[in-house]
N, C-alpha and C positions, 0 to 999 in steps of 0.2 A: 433619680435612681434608674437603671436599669430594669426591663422586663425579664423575665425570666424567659428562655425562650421553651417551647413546647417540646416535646419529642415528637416527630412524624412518623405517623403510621402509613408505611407503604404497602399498595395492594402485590398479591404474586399476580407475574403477569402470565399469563396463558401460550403457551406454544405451542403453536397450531403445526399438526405432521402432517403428512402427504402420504397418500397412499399411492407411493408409485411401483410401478410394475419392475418385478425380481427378476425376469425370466421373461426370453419370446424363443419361440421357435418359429424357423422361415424352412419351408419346407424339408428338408432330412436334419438341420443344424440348430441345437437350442446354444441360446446365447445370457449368461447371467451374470449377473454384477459379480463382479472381484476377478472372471475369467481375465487371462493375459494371454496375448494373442498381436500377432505382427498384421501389419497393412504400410499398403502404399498410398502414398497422398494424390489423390488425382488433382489436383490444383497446382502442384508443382511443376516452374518452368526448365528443371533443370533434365537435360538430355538423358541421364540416365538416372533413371528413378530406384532409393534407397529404400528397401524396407525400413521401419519403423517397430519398433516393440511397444507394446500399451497394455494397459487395463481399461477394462471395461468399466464404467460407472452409470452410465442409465439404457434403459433400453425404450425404442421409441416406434414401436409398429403401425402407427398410423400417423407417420411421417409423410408429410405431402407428397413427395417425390418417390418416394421408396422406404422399405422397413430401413431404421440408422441406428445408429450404435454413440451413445456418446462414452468418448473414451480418453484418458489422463496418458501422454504421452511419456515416458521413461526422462526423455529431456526438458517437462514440463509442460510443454502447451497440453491446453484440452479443445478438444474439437468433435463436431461431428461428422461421423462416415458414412457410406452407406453400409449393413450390412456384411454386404455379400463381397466385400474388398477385405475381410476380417479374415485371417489363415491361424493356425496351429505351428509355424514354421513360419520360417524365410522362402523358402521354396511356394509353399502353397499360397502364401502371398503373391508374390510373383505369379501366379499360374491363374489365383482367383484375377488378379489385377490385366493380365494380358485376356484373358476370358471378358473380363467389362468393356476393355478397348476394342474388341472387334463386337461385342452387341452395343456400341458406340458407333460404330462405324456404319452398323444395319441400318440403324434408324435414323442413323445422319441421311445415305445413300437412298431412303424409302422418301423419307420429307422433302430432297431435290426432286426425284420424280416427281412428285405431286404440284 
């Protein structure tokens, strides 16, 4: 004959939240999850560089390198930025991004001297 089989008592299992950070401000600019906002990818080898439209989804002020922004791309990827490559427009992307390339160049030009 057959055992009868049990019914299983399963426990609830617990999920664990994060207290991650809503909001940074980087000097005049606060930056918070759900903002939408354009940047240029500096890693790109293509000649002329296209803005990008994104949302913001975390914020990360003690990023080794510099305050970043990670953010869900319009065409899908997520990735993270720095920052200060983050605009309100096409235009101020552009403008924060040609801003990064020459304090790139500073301290490219300071590190040869030395």
């Amino acid at each position: 004959m057959k055992k009868k089989a049990k019914a299983v008592k399963r426990k609830k299992s617990v999920v664990k939240k994060d207290d991650r950070l809503q909001e940074m401000t980087v000097g005049k600019q606060t930056y918070t999850i759900g903002d939408v906002g354009w940047f240029i990818n500096e890693h790109t080898l293509l000649k002329r560089h296209r803005p990008v439209k994104c949302e913001v989804t975390g914020v990360y002020p003690k990023d080794n390198i510099e305050p970043a922004l990670g953010v869900r791309e319009y065409e899908g990827q997520h990735r993270a930025i720095r920052a200060r490559l983050l605009g309100a427009s096409k235009e101020a992307a552009q403008d924060n991004y040609a801003a990064f390339i020459k304090s790139e160049e500073k301290k490219n030009k300071k590190r040869k001297k030395k």
